[in-house]
C-alpha positions in Angstrom: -83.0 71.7 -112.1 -85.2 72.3 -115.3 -84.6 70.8 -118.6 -86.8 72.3 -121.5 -87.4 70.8 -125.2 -90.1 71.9 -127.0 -93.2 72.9 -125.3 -92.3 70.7 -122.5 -90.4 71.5 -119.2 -89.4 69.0 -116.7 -88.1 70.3 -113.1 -86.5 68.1 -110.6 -85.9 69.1 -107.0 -85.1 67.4 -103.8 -88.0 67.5 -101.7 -87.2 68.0 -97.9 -83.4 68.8 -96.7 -82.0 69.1 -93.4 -86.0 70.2 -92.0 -86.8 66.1 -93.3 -84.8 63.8 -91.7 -80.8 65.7 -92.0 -79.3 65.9 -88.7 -76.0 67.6 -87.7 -73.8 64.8 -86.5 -71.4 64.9 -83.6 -67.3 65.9 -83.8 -65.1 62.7 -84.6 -64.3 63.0 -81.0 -68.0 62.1 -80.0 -68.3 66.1 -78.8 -71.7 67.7 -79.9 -70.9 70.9 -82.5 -71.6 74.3 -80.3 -72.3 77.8 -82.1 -69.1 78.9 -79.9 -66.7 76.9 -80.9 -67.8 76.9 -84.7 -65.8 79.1 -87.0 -66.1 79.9 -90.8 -63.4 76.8 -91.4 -65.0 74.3 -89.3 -66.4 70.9 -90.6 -69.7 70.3 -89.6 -70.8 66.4 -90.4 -74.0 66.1 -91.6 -76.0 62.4 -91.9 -79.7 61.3 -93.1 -82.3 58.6 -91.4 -84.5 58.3 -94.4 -83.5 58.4 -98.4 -84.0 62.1 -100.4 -86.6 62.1 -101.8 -87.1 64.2 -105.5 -90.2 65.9 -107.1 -90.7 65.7 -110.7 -92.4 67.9 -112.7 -93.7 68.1 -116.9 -95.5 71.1 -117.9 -96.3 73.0 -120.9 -94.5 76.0 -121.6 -97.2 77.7 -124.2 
């Protein structure tokens, strides 16, 4: 996300994503998720071990 004003611009954006620290959690039955059985309409749980972190960013625009 940017936000400009001025000659300013601040950018935020999550640093990381599923590559740092998401993991793909198992069925509500305790079943691990396999490409097989997975279909456009199936719910995939997703969790986190660590916090997101964001980057932040000012800049000139000129």
């Amino acid at each position: 996300m940017s936000i400009t004003c001025g000659n300013k611009k601040l950018s935020i954006y999550p640093d990381g994503g599923f590559i740092n620290e998401w993991n793909i959690a198992r069925q509500p039955n305790g079943e691990r998720f396999e490409v097989e059985t997975i279909t456009y309409d199936t719910k995939i749980y997703l969790y986190r071990n660590k916090d997101i972190k964001f980057d932040v960013a000012i800049e000139d625009t000129k």
